[in-house]
N, C-alpha and C positions, 0 to 999 in steps of 0.2 A: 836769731838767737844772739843775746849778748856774749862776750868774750869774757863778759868776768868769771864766769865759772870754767871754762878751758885754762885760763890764765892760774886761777887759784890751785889749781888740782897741778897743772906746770909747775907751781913756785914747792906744793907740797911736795911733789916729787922728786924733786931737786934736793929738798932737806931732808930726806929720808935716810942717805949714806950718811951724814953728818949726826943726825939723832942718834939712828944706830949704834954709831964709833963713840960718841959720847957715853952710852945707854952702857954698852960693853965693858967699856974702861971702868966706867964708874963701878956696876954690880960685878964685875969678874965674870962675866958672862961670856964663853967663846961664841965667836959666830958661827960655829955648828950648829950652838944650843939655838942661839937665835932662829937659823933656819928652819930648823926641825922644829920648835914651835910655830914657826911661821906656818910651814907647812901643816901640820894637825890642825892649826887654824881656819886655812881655808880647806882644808876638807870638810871641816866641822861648817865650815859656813855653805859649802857647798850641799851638804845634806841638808841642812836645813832651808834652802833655798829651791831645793827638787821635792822636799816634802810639801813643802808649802806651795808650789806648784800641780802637784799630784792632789791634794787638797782641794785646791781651787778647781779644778778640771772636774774632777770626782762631782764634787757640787755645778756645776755650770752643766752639765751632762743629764745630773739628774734634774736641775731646773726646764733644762731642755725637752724633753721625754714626759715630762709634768706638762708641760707648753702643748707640746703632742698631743698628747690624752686630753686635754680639756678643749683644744681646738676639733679632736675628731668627735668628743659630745655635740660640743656647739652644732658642728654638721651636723650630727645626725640629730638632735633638737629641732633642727630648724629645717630638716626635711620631714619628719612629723608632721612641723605645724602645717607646713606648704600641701599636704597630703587631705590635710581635714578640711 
C-alpha cells in the first residue's frame, strides 16, 4: 500500500483546527455551534451507514436462501433422473 493516501489524510488532519478557526472567525460561528453540528453530522452519517448496511445483509440473505432452494431443486431433479 502506497503512503500517499496515509500521508494526505495526515496533512488534512493537521489543517482541520486551522480551517475551523478561520471558518469561526469569519461567520461568527462559536465552537459549540461548530460541534454540535459536527456531531448531528456524524450521527446522521452513522444512520445512514447502518441502514445501508442493514440493507445490504437483508439482500445478501435473501439471495442466499434463494441459492438454497434452487440448489435443494437441483438435488432433488437430479435424484429423479438417476431413479428412471
Amino acid at each position: 500500500m502506497t503512503e500517499q493516501p496515509i500521508n494526505a489524510a495526515l496533512e488534512t488532519a493537521k489543517a482541520v483546527p486551522s480551517v475551523t478557526a478561520v471558518l469561526t472567525s469569519w461567520e461568527r460561528i462559536t465552537v459549540q455551534d461548530w460541534l454540535a453540528a459536527s456531531g448531528i453530522i456524524f450521527i446522521g452519517l452513522q444512520a445512514v451507514y447502518l441502514i445501508w448496511r442493514w440493507v445490504r445483509d437483508a439482500r445478501r440473505e435473501s439471495d442466499r436462501q434463494h441459492d438454497r432452494r434452487a440448489a435443494s431443486r437441483n438435488l432433488h431433479d437430479d435424484a429423479q433422473d438417476t431413479e428412471l
